[in-house]
N, C-alpha and C positions, 0 to 999 in steps of 0.2 A: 559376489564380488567381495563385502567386508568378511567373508567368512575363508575365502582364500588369502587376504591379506593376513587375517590375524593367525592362518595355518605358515606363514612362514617368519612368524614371530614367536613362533613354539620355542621354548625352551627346551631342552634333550631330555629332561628329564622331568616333563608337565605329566607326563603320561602316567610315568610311576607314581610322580606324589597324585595324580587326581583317583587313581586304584588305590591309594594307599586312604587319602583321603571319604572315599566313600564307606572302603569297610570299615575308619573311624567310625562316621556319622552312622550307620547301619547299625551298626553294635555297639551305640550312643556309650560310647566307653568310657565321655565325660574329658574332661581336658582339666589341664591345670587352674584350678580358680582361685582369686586372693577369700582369704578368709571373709572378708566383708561382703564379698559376691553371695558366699554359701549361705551365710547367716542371712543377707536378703529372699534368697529363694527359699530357705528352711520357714522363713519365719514372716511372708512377706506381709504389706499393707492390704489394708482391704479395699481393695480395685477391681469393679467387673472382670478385666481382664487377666485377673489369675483364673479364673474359672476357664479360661481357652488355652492354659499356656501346655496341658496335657496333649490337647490336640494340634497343638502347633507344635511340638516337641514329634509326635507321632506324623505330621503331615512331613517334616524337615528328613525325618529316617529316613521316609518311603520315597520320597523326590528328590527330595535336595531342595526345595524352594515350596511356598508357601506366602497367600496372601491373608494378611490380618484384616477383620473390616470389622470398624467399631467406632463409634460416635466422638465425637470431642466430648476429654471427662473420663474415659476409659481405662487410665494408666498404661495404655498403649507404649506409649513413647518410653514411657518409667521401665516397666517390665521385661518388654520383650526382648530390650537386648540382651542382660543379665539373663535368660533364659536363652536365647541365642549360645551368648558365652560358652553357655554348658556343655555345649554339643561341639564345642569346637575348639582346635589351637589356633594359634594367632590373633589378631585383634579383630574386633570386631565395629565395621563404618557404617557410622549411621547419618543419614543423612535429614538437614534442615532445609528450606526454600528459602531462609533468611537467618542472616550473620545472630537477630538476637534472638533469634529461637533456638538457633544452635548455644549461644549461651547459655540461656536458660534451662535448656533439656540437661547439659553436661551438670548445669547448677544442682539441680533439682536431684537427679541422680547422685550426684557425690554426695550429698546433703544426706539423701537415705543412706548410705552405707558409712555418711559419719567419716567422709572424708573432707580434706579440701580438694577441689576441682585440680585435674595435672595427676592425681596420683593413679586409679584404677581408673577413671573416668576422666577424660580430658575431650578438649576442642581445638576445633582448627576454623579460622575463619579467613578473608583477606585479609592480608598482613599483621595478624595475629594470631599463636600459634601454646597452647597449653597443652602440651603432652609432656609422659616422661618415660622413660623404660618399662616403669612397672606397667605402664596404661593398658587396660585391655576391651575397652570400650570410646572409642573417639566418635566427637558428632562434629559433623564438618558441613558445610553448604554444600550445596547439589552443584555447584558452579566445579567447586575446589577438587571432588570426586573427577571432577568428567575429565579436570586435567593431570588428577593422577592416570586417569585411565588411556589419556594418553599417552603419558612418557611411556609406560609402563603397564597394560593389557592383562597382564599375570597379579596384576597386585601384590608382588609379594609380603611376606608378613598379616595380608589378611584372612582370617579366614571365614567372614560372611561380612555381606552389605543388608545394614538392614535400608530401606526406602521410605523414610516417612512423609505422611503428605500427599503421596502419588494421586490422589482426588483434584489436586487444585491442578492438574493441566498444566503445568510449566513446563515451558523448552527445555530446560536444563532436566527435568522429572522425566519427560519422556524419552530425552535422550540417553541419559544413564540408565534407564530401565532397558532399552533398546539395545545399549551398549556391553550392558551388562550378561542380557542372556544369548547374545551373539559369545561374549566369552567364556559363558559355563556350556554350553556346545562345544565350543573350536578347543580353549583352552585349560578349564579351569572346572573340571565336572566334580572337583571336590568342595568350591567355593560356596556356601549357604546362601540363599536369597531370597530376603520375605521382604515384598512390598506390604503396606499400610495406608488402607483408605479408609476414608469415614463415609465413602456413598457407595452408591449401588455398581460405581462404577467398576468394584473388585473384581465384579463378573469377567468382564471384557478383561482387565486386565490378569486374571488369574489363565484366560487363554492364550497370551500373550508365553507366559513362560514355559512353556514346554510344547513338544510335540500335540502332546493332548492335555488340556486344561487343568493347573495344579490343584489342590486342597485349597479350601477358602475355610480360614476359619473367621467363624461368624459370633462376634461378641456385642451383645444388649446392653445397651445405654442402662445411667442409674441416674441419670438428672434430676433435679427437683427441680418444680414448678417456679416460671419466670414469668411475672407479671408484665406484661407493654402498657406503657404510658407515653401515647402519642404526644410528639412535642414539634406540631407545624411550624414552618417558616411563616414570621411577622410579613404583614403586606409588606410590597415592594421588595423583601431582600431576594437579592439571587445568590445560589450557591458557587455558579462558575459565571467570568467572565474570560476576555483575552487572555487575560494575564493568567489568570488560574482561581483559585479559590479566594472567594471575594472579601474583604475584612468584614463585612456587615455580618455576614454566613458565621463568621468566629465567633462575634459576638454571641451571636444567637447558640452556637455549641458552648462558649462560656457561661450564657445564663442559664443554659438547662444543666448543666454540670454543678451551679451552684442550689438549684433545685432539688439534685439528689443528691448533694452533700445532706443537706436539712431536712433529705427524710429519713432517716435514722443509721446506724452504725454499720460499719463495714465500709469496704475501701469503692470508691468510684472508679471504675476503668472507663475510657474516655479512647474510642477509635477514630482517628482523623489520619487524612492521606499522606503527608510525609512529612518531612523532620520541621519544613517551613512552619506548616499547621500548629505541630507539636508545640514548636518556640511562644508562635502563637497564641494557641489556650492556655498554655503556660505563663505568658505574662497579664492574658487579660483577668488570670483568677490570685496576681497579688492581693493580699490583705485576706483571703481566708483564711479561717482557723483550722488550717487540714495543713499538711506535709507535702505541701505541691512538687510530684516530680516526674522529669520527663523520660520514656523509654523511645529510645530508637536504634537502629542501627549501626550508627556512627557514634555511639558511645563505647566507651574503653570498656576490656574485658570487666574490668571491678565495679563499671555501675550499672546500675543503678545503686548497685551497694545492700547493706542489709537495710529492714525496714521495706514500708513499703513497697517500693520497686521489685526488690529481691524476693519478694513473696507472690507481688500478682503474678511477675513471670515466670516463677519455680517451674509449674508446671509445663511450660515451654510452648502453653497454645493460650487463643484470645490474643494473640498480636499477630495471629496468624496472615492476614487480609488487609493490616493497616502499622498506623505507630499507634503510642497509647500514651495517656496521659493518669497520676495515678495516685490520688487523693486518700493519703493513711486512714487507715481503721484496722478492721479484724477479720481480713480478708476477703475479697471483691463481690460483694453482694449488688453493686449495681452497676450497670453498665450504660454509658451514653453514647451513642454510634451517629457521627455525622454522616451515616449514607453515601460514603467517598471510598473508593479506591484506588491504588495506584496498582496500572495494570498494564503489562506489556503490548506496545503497540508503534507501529515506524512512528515517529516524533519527525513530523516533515518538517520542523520548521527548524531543529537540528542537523536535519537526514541523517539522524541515529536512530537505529533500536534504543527503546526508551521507556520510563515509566509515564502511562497519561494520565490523569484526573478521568475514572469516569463513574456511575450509579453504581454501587453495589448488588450483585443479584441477592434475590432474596435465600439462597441458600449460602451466600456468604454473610449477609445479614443474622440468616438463623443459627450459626456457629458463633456468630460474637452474644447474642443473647445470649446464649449458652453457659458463656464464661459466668455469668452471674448466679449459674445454679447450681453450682458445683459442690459449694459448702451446705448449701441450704436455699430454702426458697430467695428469688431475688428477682429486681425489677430490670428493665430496660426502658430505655429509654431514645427510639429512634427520632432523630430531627427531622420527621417528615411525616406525613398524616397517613392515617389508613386507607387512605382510598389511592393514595398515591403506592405506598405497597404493593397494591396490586395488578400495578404497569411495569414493577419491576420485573429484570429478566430473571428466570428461574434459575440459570446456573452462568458462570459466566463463561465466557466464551474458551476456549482451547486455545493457550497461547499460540500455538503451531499453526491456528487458523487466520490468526489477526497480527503477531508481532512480524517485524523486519526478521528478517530469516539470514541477513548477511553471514551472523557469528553461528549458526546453526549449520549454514550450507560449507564453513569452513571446515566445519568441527566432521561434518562427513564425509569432505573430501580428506582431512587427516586423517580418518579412518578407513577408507580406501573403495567409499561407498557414496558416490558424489549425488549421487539420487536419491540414496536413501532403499534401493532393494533390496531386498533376505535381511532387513532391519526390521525385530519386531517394534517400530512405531504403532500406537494407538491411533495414530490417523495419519495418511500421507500429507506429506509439503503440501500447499497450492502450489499449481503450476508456475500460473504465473509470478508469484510472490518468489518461487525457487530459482526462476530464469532472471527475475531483474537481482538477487541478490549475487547469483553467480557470473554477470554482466560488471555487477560491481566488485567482484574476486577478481575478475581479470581484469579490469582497470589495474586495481592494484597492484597486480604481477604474482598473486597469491595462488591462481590460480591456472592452471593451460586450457586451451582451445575443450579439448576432450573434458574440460570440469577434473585433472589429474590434478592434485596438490603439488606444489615449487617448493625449492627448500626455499625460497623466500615467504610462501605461505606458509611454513611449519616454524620461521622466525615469529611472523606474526599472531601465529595461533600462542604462540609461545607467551604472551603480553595477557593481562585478562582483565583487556578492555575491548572497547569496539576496534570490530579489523581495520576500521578507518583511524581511529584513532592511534591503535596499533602502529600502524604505517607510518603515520607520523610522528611518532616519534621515534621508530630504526633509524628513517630518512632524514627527520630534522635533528635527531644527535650528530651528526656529522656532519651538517650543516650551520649548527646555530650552538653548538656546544648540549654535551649531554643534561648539566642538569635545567639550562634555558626551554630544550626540549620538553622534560620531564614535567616541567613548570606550566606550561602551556598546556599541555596535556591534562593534567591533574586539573586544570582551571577548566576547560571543556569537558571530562568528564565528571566532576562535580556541579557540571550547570551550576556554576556560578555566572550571574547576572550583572553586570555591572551598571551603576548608574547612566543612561545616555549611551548605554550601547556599546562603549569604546572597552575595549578589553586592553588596550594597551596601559587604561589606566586602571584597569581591573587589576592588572595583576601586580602595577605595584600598591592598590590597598591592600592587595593580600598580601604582599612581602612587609610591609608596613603591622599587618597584623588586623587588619580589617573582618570586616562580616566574613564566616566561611572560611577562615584562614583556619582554622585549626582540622578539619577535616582534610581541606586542602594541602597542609603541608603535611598531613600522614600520609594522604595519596601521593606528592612527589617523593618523600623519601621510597617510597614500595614502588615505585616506577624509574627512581632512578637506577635500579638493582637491577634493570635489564637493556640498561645500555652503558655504550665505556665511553670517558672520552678521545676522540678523534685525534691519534698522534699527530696528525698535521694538519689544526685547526682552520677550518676555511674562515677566508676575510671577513675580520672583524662588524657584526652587523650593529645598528644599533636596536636598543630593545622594540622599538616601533616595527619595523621592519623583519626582525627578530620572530613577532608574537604571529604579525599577518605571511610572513612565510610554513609557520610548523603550521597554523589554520590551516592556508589553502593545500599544504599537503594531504589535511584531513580531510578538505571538501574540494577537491578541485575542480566540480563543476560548478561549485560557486566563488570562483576566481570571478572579480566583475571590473568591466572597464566603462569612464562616465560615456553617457553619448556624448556625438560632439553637437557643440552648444547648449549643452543642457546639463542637469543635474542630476538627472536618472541615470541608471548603469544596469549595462545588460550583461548578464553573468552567461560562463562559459554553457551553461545548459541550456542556455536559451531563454531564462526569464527575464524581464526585466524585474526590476528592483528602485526602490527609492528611498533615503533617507524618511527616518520621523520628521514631521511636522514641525521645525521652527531649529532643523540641527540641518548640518550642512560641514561637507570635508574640503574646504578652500584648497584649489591645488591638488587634491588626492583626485588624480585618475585610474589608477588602481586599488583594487579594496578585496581584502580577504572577507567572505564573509562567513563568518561561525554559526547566525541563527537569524531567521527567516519567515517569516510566515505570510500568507494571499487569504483573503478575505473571501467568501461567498460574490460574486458579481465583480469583483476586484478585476482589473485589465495586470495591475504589476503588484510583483508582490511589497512587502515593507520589510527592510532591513531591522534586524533585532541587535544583534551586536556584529563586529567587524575590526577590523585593523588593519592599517596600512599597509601596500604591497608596490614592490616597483614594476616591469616591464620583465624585468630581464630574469627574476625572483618568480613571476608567473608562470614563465613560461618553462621553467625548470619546474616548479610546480604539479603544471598540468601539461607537461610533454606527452602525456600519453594522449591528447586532445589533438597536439597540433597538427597540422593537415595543409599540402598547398593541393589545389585542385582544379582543373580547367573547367570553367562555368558557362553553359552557353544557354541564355535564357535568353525569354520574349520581354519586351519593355515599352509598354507607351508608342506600340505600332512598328516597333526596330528590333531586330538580334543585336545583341548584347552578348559580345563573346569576353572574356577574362581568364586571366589565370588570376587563381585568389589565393592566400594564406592566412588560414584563418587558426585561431584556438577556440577550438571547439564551434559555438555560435558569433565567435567575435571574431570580426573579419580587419585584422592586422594591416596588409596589404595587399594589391592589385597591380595588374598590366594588363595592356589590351592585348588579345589574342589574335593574329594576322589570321591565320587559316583554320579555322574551329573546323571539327571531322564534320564531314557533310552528313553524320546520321545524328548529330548532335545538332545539329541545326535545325532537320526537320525535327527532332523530338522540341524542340524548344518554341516553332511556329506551331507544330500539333498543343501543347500544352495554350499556348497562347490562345489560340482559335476555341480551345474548349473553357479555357476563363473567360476569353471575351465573346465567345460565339461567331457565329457563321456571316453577321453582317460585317464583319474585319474584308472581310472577301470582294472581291469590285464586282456586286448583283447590278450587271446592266440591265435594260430591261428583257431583254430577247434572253437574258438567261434567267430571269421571274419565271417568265411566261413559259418558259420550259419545262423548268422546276413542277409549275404546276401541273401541267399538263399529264408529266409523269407519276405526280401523285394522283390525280386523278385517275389514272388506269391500275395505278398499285391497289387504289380503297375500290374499284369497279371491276377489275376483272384480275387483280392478283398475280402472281407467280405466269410467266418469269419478268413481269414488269417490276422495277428495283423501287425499295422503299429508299425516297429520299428526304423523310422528316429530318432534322436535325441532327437528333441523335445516330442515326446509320450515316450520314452523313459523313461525321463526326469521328465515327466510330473507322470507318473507313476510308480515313480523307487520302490515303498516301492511294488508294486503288483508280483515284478519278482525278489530281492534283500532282503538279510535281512540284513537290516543295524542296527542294535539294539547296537552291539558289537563292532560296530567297534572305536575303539578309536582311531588306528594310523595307517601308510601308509603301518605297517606291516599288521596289519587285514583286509586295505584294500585288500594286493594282496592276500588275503587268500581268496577270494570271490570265487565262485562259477561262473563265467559267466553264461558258457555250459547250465548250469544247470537250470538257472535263465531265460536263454530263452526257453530253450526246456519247459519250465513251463508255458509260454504265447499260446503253440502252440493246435490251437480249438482241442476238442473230437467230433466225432470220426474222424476228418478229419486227425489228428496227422498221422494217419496210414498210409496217402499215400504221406507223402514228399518224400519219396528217389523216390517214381514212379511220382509225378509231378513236383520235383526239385532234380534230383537224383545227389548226391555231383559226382559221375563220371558215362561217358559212354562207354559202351564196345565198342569197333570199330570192320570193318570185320579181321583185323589184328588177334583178341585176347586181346588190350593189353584197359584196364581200364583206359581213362583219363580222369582227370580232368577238370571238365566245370568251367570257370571263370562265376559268377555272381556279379562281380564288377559294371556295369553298368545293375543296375535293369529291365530297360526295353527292354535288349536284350542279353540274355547269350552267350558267347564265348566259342567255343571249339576249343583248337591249337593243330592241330595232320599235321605228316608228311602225304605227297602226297600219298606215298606208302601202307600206313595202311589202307587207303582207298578204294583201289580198289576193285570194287565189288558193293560198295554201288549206288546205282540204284536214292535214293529220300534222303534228307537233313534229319534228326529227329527232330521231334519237342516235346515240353516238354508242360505241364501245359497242359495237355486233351489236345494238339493238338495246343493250343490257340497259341505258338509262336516259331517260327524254331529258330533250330540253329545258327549262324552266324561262319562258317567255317573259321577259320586261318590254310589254307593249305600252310607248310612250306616242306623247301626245307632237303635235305641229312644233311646240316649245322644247318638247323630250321630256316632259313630266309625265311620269309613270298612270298611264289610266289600268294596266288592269297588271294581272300576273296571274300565269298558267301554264300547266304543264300539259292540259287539252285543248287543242286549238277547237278542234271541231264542236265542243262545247259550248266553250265560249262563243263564236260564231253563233249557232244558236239561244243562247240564253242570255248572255250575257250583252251582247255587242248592240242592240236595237238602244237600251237605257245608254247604253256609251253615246251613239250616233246621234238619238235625242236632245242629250246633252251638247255635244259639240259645236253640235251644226251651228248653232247662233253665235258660238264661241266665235270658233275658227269658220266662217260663212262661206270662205275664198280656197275651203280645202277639199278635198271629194271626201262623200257620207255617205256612201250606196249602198243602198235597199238591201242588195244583193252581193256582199261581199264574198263567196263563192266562185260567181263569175266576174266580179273588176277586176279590170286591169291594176296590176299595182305600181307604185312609180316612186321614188325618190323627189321627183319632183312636186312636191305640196301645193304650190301656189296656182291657180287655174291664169290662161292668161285670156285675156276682157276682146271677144269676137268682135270690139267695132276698132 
């Protein structure tokens, strides 16, 4: 499928340049280099990884692609593309997993050939962008690549991608990898392509690129030795709560940070989970005597600046797995790692793909020690104990395994591969992870019935944020004005947090200049550039109204309306939901909600933030939800017919329905009867005694007599039952039981129930009683002592198959014996009865010989005078 799409996006003349391309690369006949390139390669630094660059030069002739495997500390990243270069025209993309690696890599590289960054080496990051004519080496985020490779499949101008990183398992890693040798097949057999791992995993991935598995070149680490110096969590601190990474936990990465300050010279690099953290140890270590500075992502191209910062990140790894915090000296000789990652995974309480707070595996762990050994021997410093280390997970998971797969399953339906088949992925989607994200494609309208991409999905792919968020703001720039849209958007996806939840007043601290506003407003200026405003502005909203409209376009199953008479509010998905603890929205009955989360044992979830929404604002919203529908349910002993209109789980309006379809009826008494069971039903008695009767011959002689427990029952009611009519608890007792079962009972065998489960038995008394078949597998009959005599052998029922079990009671009807041998008893047992009695009962017959009495119903003797 992706490999016929991308055959009629050929260009006329792919063919020629990719023959013309190869017998370049085959007869390495060298390409145009700036002088600085040459003078690097002629004369390069001393980096393991020059000693592979022969064999990587010789694997790139013979294939066309090639996998580097080499430890962090390699000059991997440094090298390889300047060696790339060589073999090729055009530029050469190399790709980072984060905005400041990408910095750093470009840094570090212009630095060696003694440029500034822009001139032969340049970067692209979001919404910042250093390149210039001359460039022939760009490092870009794996994100930024994937959406060149959309517009645009041929790349042109490049002529190899290098892949760095490819080890960490990222969506965006495995899909450009994916993407990329589906195009040196279909399109582009001149394009160069060396991915770059530092585990074992090159193997697997070296199969990946070709028919048969390319050249791995395999380059040895040169690390010096890094000491561990366990630094346990103080009683009581925890590292995660609700909220996220807990202040006490900072403290505790602040004071071991000030601990390897003061053990001797060299820079401290400091790994903690995101930019929060970062601000964090950054303000708890005012007043040292170091150069305290922060590295993160959402810092401008020019900082960290020179000095520290610009030094530990040269290298462009050691911030690999986290942000970093970066205490001057003479280069990173010590490293303090809070045991934190941010790692992709659905964020349910967003319903984003998202970064989460989770442990570190210990081969992410063992790549940040690392950083510390690079110049020389150096320490680390984990904030967790050693025996704890050894619970860690060994590698971390495969984003592909565990993240929201929405922006993945878009990215393959743009490519024309909505499954993902003849893609070499390193591991398939999960199923189910790829059906709820493409469920949520089509919500959106991104996607059609077949999982085929809409040109509305190719608008939204077009955005590079989440497709929901995407959505919302196509849909709410014409709605709410473009850069209102833009604004709300950039606030959602910069999770910014507002105090008290209300984003309506989140976002004007941020217009005000508040917490976050400076990232924030770099994100709406870069989001307002893909939408226009609306030549014929719809009516004027106010900014309240405003913020919880572009929301619920983003979540519109969490459009929520209050119950009635309460405070709680059940959102369009079906959860309910509740304000925090001592906050409350006087008069708001509808509520956009942004962010979410439900407890372990929790019945509802708890609103995190939200903004006001109207009625009418909703349901333009979440129109893809609404729904009128004829309901015809069981209730409290009654059919319950309706027409309903509901959005989504929230039921709008009602009318009663005259005539409900009579197959909707019985399915609505059938559901009833099996939530409430089979005593809904009018069990007179003579339809017990039936019932039983027939089970009795089901558990005693079987087939074709019908199993009437509950569940066959149940299972079967419309075969024995006519439910058609029945609307209420009155037409239920107007049922027929009797009748309904005697209608299950086999032909011709019907004929002989009273002879093989006869409802009563005659005794030698005269008198007809009654057999208890309560307990199926052995029928009771309670007859007095006296009615009995005579009787020789027990009776047995069902052709013989199973005696009686005798309840012989007394003159009172208190049970004196029980047996399923009459003649037995008779002899053994019956003389200690008769013994007994006689004084009891003096006035009743006790004969010697119960063999030959007479037996009688009548007990009491009457007096001969």
């Amino acid at each position: 499928m992706a490999r016929a799409h991308l055959r009629c996006r050929r260009a006329p003349h792919a063919a020629a340049r990719a023959a013309d391309g190869a017998r370049r690369v085959a007869g390495l006949s060298g390409a145009d280099l700036s002088g600085a390139l040459q003078r690097l390669l002629a004369d390069p630094p001393d980096l393991p990884v020059v000693g592979g660059l022969d064999a990587l030069r010789a694997a790139l002739a013979e294939r066309g692609s090639a996998v580097v495997q080499a430890p962090p500390g390699t000059g991997k990243t440094t090298m390889v593309p300047p060696a790339v270069a060589a073999l090729c025209e055009g530029r050469v993309v190399v790709t980072q997993p984060r905005r400041i690696a990408a910095r750093a890599a470009a840094r570090r590289l212009a630095s060696l050939l003694g440029e500034p960054v822009g001139q032969t080496v340049g970067y692209a990051v979001r919404g910042e962008r250093r390149t210039s004519a001359a460039t022939r080496i760009e490092v870009v985020t794996t994100g930024l690549l994937l959406r060149r490779l959309q517009r645009d499949p041929e790349l042109p101008g490049v002529g190899a991608v290098v892949l760095d990183e490819v080890h960490e398992r990222g969506l965006d890693a495995d899909l450009a990898l994916a993407l990329l040798v589906d195009v040196r097949a279909v399109l582009r057999e001149d394009l160069l392509l060396v991915a770059m791992s530092a585990t074992v995993e090159a193997g697997r991935t070296a199969a990946l690129l070709g028919e048969r598995p390319v050249p791995v070149v395999d380059v040895p680490g040169a690390l010096h030795p890094v000491e561990r110096r366990w630094a346990p969590l103080p009683p009581g601190v925890q590292r995660l709560d609700d909220r996220g990474v807990t202040p006490a936990f900072l403290d505790h990465v602040a004071a071991t940070t000030r601990v390897a300050l003061g053990e001797g010279s060299g820079d401290v690099l400091v790994f903690v989970p995101g930019v929060a953290e970062v601000d964090g140890v950054v303000r708890r270590l005012a007043g040292v005597e170091a150069d305290v500075r922060p590295l993160h992502g959402r810092l401008g191209g020019e900082q960290p600046g020179p000095g520290a910062g610009s030094r530990a990140a040269a290298p462009g790894r050691g911030l690999d797995r986290g942000r970093g915090v970066v205490a001057d000296g003479a280069g990173v000789r010590s490293v303090v790692d809070a045991g934190l990652s941010r790692e992709p995974r659905t964020d349910h309480r967003r319903g984003l793909g998202g970064l989460v707070t989770v442990r570190v595996s210990r081969a992410g762990a063992e790549q940040r020690a690392g950083r510390a050994g690079r110049e020389g021997p150096g320490r680390v410093h984990p904030c967790w104990s050693e025996a704890e280390h050894a619970h860690l997970p060994a590698h971390p998971e495969p984003e592909i395994a565990v993240a929201d797969l929405t922006g993945l399953a878009l990215e393959l339906a743009v490519w024309g591969s909505p499954d993902g088949a003849g893609l070499a992925l390193m591991d398939p989607p999960p199923a189910p992870a790829l059906a709820t994200a493409r469920a949520t494609l089509t919500d959106l309208g991104a996607v059609d019935a077949a999982g085929q991409v809409t040109d509305r999905g190719r608008a939204i792919a077009g955005v590079p944020v989440d497709p929901r968020l995407a959505r919302a703001l196509l849909d709410g720039a014409a709605l709410v004005g473009a850069k209102r849209a833009a604004e709300v958007v950039a606030m959602l996806s910069e999770d910014v947090r507002p105090p008290g939840g209300d984003l309506v007043a989140g976002l004007r601290s941020l217009r005000r200049g508040g917490p976050g506003s400076g990232p924030w407003r770099a994100a709406v200026q870069r989001l307002s550039g893909y939408v226009e405003e609306p030549r014929s502005p719809a009516e004027r909203l106010t900014d309240d109204l405003a913020v919880g409209l572009v929301v619920a376009l983003a979540h519109p199953d969490r459009v929520a309306r209050r119950r009635p008479g309460g405070t709680a509010y059940l959102m369009v998905g079906g959860t309910g939901a509740t304000l925090p603890r001592g906050e409350s929205a006087p008069g708001l009955e509808w509520l956009a909600v942004a962010d979410v989360d439900r407890r372990a044992g929790e019945r509802e979830a708890r609103v995190r933030s939200a903004a006001p929404i109207d009625a009418d604002l909703a349901l333009e919203a979440a129109a893809a939800r609404w729904g009128e529908d004829d309901e015809v349910t069981w209730r409290e002993g009654r059919v319950v017919a309706r027409r309903v209109t509901r959005l989504g789980a929230i039921e709008l309006a009602s009318s009663p329905l005259a005539e409900p379809p009579v197959e909707a009826v019985g399915a609505a008494v059938r559901e009833g009867l099996r939530r409430d069971g089979l005593d809904a039903l009018p069990w007179k008695e003579s339809a017990r005694e039936l019932r039983a009767r027939l089970a009795f011959l089901h558990a005693a002689v079987g087939e074709p007599w019908p199993d009437v427990g509950d569940e066959a029952l149940l299972a079967g009611v419309d075969s024995w039952l006519d439910l058609s009519r029945v609307r209420s608890g009155r037409d239920l007792a107007r049922l027929d039981v009797v009748s309904g079962l005697r209608g299950l009972l086999p032909w011709p065998e019907a004929a002989r129930l009273d002879e093989l489960a006869p409802e009563r038995v005659v005794v030698p008394s005269g008198s007809a009683v009654r057999v208890d078949y309560a307990d199926p597998g052995q029928p009771v009959l309670a007859v007095k002592l006296q009615e009995v005599f005579g009787w020789a052998a027990t009776p047995r029922l069902a052709d013989g198959r199973v005696p009686l079990l005798l309840h012989l009671l007394s003159p009172a009807r208190r049970p004196l014996a029980v047996t399923a041998d009459l003649a037995s008893f008779w002899e053994s047992a019956y003389p200690a009865v008769r013994g007994e009695m006689r004084g009891r009962y003096p006035r009743h017959p006790w004969p010697e010989d119960p063999w030959s009495a007479p037996a009688t119903a009548r007990t009491k003797r009457r007096d001969s005078t």
